[in-house]
C-alpha positions as CSV (number, residue, x, y, z in Angstrom):
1,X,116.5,-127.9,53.9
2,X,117.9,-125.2,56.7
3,X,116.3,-126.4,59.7
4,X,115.2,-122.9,60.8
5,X,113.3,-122.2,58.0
6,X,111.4,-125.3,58.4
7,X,110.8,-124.0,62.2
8,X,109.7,-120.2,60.6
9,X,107.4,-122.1,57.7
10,X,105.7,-124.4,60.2
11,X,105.8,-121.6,62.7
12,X,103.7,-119.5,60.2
13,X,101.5,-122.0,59.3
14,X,101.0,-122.3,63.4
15,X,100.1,-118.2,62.8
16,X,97.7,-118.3,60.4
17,X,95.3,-121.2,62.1
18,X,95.5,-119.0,64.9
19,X,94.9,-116.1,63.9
20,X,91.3,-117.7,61.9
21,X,90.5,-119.3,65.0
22,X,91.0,-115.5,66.8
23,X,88.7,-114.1,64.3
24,X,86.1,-117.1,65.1
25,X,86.4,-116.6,68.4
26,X,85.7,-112.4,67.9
27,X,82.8,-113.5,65.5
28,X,80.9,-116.0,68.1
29,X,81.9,-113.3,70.9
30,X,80.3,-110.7,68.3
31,X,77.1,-113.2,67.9
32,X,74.5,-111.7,70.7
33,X,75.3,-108.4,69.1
34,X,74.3,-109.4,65.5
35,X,71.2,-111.2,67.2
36,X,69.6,-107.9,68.7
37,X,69.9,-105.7,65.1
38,X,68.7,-108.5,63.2
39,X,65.9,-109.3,65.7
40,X,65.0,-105.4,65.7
41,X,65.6,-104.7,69.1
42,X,64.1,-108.2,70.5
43,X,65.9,-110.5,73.0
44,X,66.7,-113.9,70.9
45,X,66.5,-117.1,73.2
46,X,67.8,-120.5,72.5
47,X,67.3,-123.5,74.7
48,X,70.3,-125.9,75.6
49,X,70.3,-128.6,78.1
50,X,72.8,-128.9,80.3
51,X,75.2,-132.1,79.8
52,X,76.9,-134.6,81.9
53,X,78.9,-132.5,83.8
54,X,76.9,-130.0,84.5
55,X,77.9,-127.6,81.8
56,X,76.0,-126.9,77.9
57,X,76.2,-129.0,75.6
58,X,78.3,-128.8,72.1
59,X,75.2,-129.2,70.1
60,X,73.1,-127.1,71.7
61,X,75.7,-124.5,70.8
62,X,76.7,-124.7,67.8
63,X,72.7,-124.7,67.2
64,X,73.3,-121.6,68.8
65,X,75.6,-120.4,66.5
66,X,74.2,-121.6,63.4
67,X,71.1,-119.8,64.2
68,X,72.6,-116.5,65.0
69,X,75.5,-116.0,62.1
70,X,74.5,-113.5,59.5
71,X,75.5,-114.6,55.8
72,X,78.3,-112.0,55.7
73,X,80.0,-113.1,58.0
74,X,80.3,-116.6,56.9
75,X,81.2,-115.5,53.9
76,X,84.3,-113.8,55.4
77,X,85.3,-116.9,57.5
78,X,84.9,-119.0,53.8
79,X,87.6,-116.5,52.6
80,X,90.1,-116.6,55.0
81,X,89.7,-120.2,54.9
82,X,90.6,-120.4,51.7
83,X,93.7,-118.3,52.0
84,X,94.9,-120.1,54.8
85,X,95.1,-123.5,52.6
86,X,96.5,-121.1,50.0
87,X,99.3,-120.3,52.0
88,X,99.9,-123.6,53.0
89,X,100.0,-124.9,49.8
90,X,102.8,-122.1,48.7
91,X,104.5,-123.2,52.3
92,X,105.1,-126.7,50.9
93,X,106.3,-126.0,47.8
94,X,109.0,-123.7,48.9
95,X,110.2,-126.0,51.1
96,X,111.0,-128.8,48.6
97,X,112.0,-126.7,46.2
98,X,114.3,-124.7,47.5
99,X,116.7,-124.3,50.6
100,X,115.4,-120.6,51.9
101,X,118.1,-118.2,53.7
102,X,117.3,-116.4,56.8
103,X,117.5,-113.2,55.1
104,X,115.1,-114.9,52.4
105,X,112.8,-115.8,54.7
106,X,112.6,-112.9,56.6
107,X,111.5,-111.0,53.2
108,X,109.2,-113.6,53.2
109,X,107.4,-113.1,56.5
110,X,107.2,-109.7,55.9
111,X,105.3,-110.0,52.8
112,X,102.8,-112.0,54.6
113,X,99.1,-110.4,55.0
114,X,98.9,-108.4,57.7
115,X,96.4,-111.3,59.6
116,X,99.1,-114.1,59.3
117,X,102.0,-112.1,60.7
118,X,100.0,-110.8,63.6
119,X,101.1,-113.0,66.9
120,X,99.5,-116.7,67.9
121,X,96.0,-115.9,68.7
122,X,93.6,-117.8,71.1
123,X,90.4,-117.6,72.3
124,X,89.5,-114.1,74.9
125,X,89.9,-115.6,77.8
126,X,93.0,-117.5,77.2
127,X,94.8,-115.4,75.8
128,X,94.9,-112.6,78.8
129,X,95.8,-115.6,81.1
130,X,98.7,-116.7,78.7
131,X,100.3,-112.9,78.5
132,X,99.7,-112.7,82.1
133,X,102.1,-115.6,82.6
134,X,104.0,-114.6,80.3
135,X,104.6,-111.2,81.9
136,X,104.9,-113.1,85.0
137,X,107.8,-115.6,84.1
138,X,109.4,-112.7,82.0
139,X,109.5,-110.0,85.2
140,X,110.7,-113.4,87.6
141,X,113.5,-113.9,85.2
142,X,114.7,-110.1,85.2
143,X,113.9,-109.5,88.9
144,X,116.9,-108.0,90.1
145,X,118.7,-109.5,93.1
146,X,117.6,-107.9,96.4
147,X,120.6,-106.8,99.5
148,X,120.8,-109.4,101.8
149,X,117.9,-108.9,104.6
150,X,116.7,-105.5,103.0
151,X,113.3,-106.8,101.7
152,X,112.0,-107.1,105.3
153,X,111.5,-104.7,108.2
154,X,114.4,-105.5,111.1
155,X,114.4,-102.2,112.8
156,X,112.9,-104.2,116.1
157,X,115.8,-106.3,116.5
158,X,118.0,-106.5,119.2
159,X,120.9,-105.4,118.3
160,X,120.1,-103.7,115.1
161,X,120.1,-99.7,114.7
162,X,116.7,-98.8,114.7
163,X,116.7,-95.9,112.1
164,X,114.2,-96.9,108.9
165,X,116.0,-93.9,106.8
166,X,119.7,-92.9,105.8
167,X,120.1,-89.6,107.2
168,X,123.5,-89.1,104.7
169,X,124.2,-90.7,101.5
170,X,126.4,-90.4,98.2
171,X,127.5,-93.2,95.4
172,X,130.9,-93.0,97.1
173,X,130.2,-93.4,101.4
174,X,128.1,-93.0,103.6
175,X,128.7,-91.3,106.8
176,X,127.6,-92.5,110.0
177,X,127.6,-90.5,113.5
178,X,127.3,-91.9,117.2
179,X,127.0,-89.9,120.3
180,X,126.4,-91.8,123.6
181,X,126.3,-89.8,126.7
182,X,125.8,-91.6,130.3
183,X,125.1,-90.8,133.9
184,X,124.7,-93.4,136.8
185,X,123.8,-93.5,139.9
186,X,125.5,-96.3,142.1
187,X,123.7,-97.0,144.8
188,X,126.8,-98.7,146.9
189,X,128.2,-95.1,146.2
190,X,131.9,-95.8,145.5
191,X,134.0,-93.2,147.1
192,X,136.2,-93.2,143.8
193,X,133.4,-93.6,141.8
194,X,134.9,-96.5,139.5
195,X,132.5,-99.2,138.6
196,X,133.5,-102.5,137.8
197,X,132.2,-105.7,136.4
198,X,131.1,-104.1,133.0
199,X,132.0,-103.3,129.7
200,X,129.1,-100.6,129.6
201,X,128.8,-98.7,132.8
202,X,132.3,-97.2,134.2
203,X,132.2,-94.1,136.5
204,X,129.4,-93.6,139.3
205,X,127.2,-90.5,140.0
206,X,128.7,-88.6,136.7
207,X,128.0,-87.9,133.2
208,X,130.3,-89.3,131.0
209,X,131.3,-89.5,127.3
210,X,130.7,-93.1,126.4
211,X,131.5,-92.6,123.0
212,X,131.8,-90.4,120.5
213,X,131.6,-92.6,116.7
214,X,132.6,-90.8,113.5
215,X,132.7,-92.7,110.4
216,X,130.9,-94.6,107.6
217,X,131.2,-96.9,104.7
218,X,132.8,-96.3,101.4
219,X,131.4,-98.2,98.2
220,X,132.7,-98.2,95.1
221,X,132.9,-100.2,91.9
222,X,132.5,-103.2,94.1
223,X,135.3,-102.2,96.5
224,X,134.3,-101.3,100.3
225,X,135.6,-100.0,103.3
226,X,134.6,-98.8,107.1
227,X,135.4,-97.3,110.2
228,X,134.2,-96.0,112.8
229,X,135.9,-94.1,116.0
230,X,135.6,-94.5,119.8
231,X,136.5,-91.9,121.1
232,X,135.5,-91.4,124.9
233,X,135.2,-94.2,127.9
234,X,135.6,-97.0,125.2
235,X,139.3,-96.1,124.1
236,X,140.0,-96.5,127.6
237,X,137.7,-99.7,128.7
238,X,137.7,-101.7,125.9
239,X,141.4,-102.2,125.2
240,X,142.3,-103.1,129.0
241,X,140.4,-106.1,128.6
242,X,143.0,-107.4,126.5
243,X,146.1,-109.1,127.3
244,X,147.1,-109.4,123.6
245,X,149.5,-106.0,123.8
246,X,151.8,-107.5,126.3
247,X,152.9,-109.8,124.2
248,X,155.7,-108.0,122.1
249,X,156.4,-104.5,121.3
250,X,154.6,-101.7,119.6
251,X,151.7,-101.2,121.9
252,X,148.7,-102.5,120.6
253,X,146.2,-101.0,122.5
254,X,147.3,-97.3,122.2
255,X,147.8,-97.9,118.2
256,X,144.0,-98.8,117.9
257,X,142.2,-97.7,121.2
258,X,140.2,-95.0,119.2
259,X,139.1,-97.3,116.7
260,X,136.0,-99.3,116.9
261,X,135.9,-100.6,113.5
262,X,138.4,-100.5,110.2
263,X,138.6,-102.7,107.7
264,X,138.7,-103.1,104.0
265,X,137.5,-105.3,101.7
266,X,136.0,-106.6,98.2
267,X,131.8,-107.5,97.5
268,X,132.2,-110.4,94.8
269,X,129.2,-110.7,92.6
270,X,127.8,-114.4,93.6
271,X,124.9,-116.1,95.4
272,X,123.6,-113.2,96.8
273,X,126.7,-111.6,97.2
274,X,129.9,-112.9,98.6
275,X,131.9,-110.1,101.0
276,X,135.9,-110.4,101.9
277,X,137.0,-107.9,104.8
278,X,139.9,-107.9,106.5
279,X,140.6,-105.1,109.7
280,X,138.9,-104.4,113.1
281,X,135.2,-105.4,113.2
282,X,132.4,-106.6,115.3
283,X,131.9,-109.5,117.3
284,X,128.0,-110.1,117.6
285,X,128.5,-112.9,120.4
286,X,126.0,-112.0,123.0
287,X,123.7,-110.4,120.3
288,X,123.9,-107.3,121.7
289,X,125.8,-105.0,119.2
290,X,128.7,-102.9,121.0
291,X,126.7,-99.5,120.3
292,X,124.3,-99.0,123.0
293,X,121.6,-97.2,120.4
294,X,121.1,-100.4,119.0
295,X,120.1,-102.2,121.8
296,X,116.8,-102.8,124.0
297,X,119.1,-102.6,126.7
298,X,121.8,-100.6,128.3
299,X,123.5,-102.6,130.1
300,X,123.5,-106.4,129.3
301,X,123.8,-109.6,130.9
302,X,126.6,-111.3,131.2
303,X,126.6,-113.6,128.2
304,X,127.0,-110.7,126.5
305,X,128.5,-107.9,128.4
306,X,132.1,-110.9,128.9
307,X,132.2,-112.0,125.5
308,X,134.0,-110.5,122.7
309,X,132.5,-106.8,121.1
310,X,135.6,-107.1,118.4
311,X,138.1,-109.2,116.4
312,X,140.6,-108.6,114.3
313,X,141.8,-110.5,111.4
314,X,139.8,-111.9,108.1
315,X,136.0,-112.6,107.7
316,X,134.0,-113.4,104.7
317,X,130.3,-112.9,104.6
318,X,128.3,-115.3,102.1
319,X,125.3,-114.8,101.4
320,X,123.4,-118.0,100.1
321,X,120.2,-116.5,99.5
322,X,118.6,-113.3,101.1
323,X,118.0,-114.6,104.0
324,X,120.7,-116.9,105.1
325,X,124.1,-115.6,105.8
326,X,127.0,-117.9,106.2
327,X,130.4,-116.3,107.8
328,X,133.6,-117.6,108.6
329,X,136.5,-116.0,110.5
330,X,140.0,-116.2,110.8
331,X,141.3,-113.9,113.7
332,X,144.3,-113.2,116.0
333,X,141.9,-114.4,119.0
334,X,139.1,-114.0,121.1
335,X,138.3,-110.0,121.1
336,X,142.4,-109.2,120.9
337,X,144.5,-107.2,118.8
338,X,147.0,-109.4,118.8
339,X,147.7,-113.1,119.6
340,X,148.1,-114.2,123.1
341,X,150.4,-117.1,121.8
342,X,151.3,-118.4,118.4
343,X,147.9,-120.1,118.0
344,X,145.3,-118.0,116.0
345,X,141.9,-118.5,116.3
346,X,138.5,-120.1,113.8
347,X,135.3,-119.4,114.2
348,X,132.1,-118.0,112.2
349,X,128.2,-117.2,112.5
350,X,125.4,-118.5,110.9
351,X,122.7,-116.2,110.1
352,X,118.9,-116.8,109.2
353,X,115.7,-115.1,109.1
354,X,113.0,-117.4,107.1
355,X,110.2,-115.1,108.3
356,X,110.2,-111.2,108.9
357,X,109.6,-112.0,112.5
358,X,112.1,-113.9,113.2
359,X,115.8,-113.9,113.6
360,X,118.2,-117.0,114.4
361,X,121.6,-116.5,114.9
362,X,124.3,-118.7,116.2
363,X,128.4,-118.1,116.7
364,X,131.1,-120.3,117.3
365,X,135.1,-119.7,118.2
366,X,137.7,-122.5,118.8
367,X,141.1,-123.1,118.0
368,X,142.8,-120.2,119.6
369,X,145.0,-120.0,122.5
370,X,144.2,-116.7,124.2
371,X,145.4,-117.4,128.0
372,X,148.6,-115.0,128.1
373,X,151.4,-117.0,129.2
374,X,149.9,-120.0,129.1
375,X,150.4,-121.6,125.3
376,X,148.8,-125.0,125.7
377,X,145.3,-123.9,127.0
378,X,142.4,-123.6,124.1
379,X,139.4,-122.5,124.1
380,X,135.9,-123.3,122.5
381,X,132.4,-121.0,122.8
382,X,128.9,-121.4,121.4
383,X,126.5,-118.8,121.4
384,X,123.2,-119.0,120.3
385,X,120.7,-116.7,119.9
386,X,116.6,-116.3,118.5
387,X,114.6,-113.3,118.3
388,X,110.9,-113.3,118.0
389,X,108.2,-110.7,116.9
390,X,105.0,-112.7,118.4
391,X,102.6,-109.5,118.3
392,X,102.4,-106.5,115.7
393,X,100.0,-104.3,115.8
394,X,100.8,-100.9,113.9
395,X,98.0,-98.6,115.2
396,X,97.4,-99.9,118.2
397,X,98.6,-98.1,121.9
398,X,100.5,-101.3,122.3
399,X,101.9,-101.6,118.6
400,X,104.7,-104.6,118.8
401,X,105.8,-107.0,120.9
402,X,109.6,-109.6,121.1
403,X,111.7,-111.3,122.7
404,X,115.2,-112.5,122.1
405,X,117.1,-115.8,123.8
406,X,120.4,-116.3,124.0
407,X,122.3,-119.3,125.3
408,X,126.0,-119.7,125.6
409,X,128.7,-123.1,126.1
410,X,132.2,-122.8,126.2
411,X,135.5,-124.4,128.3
412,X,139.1,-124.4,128.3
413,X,141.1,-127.1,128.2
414,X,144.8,-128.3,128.0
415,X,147.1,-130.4,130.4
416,X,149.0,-129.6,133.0
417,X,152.9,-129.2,132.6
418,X,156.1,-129.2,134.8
419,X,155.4,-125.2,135.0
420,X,151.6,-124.7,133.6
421,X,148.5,-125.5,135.7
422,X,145.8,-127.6,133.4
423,X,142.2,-127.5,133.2
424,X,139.2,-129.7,132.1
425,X,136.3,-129.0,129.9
426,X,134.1,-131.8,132.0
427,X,134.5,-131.5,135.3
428,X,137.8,-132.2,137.4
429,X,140.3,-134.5,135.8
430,X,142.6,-136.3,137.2
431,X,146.6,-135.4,135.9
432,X,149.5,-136.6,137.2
433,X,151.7,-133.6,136.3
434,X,149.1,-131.6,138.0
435,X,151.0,-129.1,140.7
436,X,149.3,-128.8,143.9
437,X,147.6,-125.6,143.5
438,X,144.8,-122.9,145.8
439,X,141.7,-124.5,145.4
440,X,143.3,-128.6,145.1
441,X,146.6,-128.1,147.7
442,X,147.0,-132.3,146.9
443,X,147.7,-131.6,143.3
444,X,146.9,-134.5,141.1
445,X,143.7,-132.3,139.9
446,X,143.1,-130.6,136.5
447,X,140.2,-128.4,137.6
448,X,136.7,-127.9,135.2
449,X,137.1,-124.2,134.1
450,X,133.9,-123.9,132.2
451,X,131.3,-121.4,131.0
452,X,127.4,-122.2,131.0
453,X,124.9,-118.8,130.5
454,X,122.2,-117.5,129.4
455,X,120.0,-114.5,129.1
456,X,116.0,-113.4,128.0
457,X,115.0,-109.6,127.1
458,X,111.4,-108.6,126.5
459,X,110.6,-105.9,124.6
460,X,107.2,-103.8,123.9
461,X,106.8,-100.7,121.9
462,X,104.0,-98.4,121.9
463,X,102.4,-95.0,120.2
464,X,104.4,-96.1,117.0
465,X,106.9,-97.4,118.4
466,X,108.0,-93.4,120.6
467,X,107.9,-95.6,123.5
468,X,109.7,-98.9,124.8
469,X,110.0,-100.9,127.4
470,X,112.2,-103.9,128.2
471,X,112.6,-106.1,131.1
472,X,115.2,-109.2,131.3
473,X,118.4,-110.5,132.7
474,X,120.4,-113.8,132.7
475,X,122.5,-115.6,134.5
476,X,126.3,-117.4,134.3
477,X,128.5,-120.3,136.3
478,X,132.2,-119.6,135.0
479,X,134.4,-121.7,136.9
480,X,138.1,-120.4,136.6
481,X,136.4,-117.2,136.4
482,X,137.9,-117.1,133.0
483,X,135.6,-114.9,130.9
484,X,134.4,-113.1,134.0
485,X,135.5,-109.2,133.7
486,X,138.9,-108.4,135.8
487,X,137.3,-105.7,138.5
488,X,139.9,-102.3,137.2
489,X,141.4,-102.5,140.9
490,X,144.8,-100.5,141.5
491,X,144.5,-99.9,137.8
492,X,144.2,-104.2,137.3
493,X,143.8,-104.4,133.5
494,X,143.5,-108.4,131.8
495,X,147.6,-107.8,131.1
496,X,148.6,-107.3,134.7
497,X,145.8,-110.0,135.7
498,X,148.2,-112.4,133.6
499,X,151.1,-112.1,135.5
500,X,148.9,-111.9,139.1
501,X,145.7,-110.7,140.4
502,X,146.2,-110.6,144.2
503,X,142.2,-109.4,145.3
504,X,140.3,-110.9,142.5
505,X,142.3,-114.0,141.4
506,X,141.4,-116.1,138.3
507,X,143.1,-119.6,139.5
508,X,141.6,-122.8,138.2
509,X,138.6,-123.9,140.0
510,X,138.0,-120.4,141.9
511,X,134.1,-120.5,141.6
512,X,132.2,-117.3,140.3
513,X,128.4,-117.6,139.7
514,X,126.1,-114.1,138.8
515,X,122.5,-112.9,137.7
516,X,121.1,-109.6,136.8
517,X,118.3,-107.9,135.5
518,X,116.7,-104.7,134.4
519,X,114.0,-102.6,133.4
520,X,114.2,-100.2,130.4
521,X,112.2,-97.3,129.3
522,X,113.0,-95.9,126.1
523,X,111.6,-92.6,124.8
524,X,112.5,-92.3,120.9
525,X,111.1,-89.0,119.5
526,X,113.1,-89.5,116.4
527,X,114.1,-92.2,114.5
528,X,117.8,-91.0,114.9
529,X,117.1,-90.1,119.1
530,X,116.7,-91.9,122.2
531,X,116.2,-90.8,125.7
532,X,116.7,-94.0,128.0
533,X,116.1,-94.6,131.7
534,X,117.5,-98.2,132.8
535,X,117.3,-100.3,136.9
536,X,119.8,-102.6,137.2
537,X,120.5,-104.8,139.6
538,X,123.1,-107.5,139.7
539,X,124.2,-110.2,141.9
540,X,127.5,-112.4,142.3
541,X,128.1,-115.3,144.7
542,X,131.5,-113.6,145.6
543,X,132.4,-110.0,146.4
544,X,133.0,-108.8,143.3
545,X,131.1,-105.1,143.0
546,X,132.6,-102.2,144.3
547,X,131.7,-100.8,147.7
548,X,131.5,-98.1,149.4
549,X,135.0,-97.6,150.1
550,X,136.2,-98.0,146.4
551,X,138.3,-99.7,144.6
552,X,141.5,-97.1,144.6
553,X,144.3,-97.5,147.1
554,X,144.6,-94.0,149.4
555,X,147.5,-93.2,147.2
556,X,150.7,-92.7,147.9
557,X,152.3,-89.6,150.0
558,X,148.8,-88.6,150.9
559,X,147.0,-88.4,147.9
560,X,143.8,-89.7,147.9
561,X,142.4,-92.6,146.1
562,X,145.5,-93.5,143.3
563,X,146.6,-95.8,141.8
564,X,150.5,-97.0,142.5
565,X,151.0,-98.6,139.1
566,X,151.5,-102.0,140.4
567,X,148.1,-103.7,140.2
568,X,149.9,-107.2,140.4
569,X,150.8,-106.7,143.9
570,X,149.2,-105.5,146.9
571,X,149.0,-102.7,147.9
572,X,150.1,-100.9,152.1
573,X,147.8,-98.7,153.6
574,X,149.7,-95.7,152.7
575,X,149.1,-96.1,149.5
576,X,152.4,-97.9,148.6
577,X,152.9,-101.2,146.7
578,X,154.2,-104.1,148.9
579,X,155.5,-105.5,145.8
580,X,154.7,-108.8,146.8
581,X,152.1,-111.3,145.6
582,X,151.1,-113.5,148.2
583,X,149.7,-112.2,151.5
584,X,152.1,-112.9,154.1
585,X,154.9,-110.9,152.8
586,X,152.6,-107.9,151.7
587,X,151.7,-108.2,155.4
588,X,155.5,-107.7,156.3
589,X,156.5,-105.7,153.6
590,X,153.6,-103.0,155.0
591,X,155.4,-103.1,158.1
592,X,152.6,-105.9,160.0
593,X,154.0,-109.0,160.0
594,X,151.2,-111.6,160.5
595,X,148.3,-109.2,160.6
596,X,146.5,-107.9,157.3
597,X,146.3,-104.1,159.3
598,X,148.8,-102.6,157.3
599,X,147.6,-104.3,154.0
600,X,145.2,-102.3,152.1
601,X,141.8,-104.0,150.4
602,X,139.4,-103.1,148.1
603,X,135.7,-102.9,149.2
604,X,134.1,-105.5,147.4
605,X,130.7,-106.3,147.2
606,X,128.1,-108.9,145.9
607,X,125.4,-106.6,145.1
608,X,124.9,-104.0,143.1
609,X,122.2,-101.6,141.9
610,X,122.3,-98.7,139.2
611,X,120.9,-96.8,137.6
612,X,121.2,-95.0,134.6
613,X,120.1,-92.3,132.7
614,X,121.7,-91.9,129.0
615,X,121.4,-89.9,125.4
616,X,122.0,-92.5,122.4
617,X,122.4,-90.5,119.2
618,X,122.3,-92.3,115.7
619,X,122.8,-90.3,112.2
């Protein structure tokens, strides 16, 4: 016989008991009812001790029972009991007789009474508790996925836009719009007003156009694509700290200065979603995100402000479950649009949040060579960051409370050569090839040129969250100075820096240690609007901040304060390039031979204190 009819005959059989023991269960639940009309109105009482376990006993129910069914409805329950082994009986026959077909058998169970082909019954209360489960498992198994990190609340991050709503949307993009506007006030008041040391703060005592971002993402049938521009002091600040262009033709830098982010990619249905991109996008070393609006902060320490805000190349975001984001990268180097030398570089972050207050995030980059000019020097970088939300308290003056920790490790290594100077990732080494160089004159030395740093931000919110204030800072020790922020003297960009950087060299071994810190106040009337007033103060244990007297040469033929286009050499008094690199014949060429009088120098500092006042719009 078909094995699926014996399943739908036993099955039915399955229905039927069920459905009796239903209608027993209604009858007993129907009992106290019956009692009170038969009894006229009067309260019937039957005694039952309780057993063993603390419960009734059987027999003191079914006393119960038997003393409270009326004779029609045993009769009833006689009936159907009758019909039931009726039905069995037909069951059985029909199943050695014959070999049903499914179309047969569905006849079949449709001629059944209307009590047999009602669904499994059980008693009241287990029956809601079986549906409910049901329901339950039923709703789990069609429970669409969720977007990665959607399902939780991650407006208070650092580094996250803090905007709860899309302002714009369609099925096709969504725009995004960024205007960041700036003033500071240098208190070393630069007579050229150029600011160095930063990626964020450029130009003292005026307001500036940081940047102007117009863009969004485009989505369609799985397909996706972004950009967003950068027009203002970024198209100008960002690329010069990239030596990538001057390798080659085409310039780099001016092809994709006024681009922040573009790239183009593919979402592949997996996991929780599997992204391919390949273009300009951000770097999140440092935590900080490379738009100011998103940040507790203005201007960052230096674990973030000297690491990379972009690469360019190939990522692909994988998304594990909701919560866990796992992303590798392939890119042309550390924050370049090109490569430095032939060697590309790995890397990839690591992202979790097992808790809504909580945020763990940690980057890595190695491989690449990204030393212009120098091919056999890599590089390796850890950054690692947490963010905690220890206090929340919606309506509360004082409504939320974080922090965030980051901690960075990096080096360079590679040996020395006949023409190359080598360096050591733990401490110096000693290398025979080594070339007597400025900070080892004996040679023999491959210097440490390392990076150790850190940084911790505080943040508190109040009034719901119109109000916030943050206070932190960090600290670095980069020997090599390798990752510390070419000061823009004479125009110096990381390019000419390659070739020679006669005021603020970058030799292995030349020391550089710094700290900072600052105090924020945020007032953010509208979700998409923030009104920020920052202190910063910032310390290095070499003159490395501009002064006073600026960090412009008087210019040549008498105009003031402009650059001579040769940042690689140094520079005369009048404004003239000596076009020399080393001191004593800059000191001749300027027409003082063995005095620095006719050599000009910047005015370099190791203090510094800002502040700033800025608009940081977000749609």
């Amino acid at each position: 016989m078909n094995l699926e009819v014996l399943k739908a005959m036993n099955t039915t059989t399955k229905i039927a008991k069920r459905t009796a023991l239903a209608l027993l269960a209604a009858a007993f639940l129907s009992l106290p009812l019956h009692g009170q009309q038969m009894a006229s109105g009067s309260e019937s009482t039957v005694a039952s001790a309780p057993n063993s376990s603390g419960g009734v006993s059987a027999a003191a129910d079914l006393t119960a029972a038997d003393q409270t069914i009326s004779p029609a409805v045993l009769k009833e329950l006689e009936a159907m009991k009758r019909r039931i082994e009726q039905l069995e009986a037909e069951l059985k026959v029909r199943a050695a007789t014959t070999d049903l077909a499914p179309a047969t058998l569905a006849r079949t169970t449709e001629t059944l009474p209307a009590a047999a082909a009602l669904p499994a019954a059980v008693p009241a209360q287990a029956m809601v508790a079986q549906t409910s489960s049901d329901s339950s498992t039923a709703a789990s198994a069609k429970k669409p996925k969720i977007d990665p990190f959607s399902d939780w609340d991650w407006t208070w991050l650092n580094g996250n836009p803090r905007n709860k709503d899309v302002a714009f949307d369609s099925k096709l993009f969504t725009p995004e719009i960024r205007a960041d506007i700036t003033y500071n006030y240098d208190f070393n008041k630069p007579i050229d007003n150029s600011i160095g040391g930063s990626s964020e703060i450029f130009r003292a005592n005026e307001m500036q156009l940081e940047q102007l971002g117009i863009g969004g993402d485009f989505h369609y049938d799985n397909v996706r694509a972004r950009f967003m521009t950068q027009f203002g002091m970024y198209s100008a600040t960002t690329p010069r700290n990239d030596p990538s262009p001057a390798k080659g033709q085409w310039d780099l830098d001016t092809a994709d200065r006024y681009i922040a982010e573009a790239y183009g990619g593919y979402h592949i249905n997996a996991l929780n979603g599997i992204n391919i991109d390949a273009g300009i996008f951000l770097s999140y070393i440092g935590l900080f995100s490379y738009y100011n609006a998103d940040n507790w902060a203005y201007q960052p320490s230096y674990v973030s402000s000297n690491t990379p805000w972009f690469f360019e190349g190939l990522r692909v975001q994988i998304f594990p479950t909701p919560h866990l984001k796992i992303e590798p990268w392939f890119i042309n180097g550390w924050q370049s649009y090109g490569s430095a030398n032939t060697r590309k570089g790995l890397g990839g972050q690591i992202k979790w949040t097992p808790r809504p207050w909580v945020n763990i995030i940690s980057n890595n980059y190695g491989l690449g060579h990204d030393d212009l000019y120098i091919p056999n020097r890599g590089r390796v970088h850890t950054d690692n960051s947490i963010e905690v939300k220890y206090f929340d308290r919606p309506g509360q003056t004082l409504d939320k409370m974080a922090f965030s920790f980051t901690g960075d490790l990096g080096c360079e290594f590679g040996p020395s050569t006949a023409t190359l100077a080598g360096v050591s990732c733990f401490g110096d080494r000693k290398d025979s090839k080594a070339q007597p160089s400025a900070n080892f004159p004996q040679g023999g030395i491959d210097p440490k040129q390392s990076f150790v740093g850190y940084m911790l931000y505080n943040r508190m919110w109040f009034k719901k969250d119109i109000y916030g204030l943050t206070i932190g800072g960090g600290q670095i020790n980069n020997p090599g100075r390798y990752l510390v922020l070419d000061p823009p003297i004479n125009g110096e960009t990381a390019p000419s820096a390659a070739i020679n950087a006669p005021y603020f060299t970058g030799n292995p071994g030349d020391p550089f240690k710094a700290w900072d810190s600052s105090l924020t106040f945020d007032y953010m009337p509208r979700q998409w609007l923030t009104f920020r007033w920052e202190y910063d103060y910032r310390h290095a244990s070499v003159p490395y901040w501009t002064g006073r007297g600026g960090i412009t040469p008087p210019g040549a033929g008498g105009v003031p304060y402009t650059n001579n286009g040769y940042p690689e050499y140094f520079a005369c008094m009048n404004g003239n390039s000596s076009m020399q690199e080393t001191l004593g014949l800059a000191e001749a060429a300027c027409g003082s031979p063995g005095s620095t009088s006719g050599v000009w120098f910047p005015d370099l500092r190791k203090d510094e204190s800002i502040v700033d006042i800025d608009i940081l719009v977000k749609f």
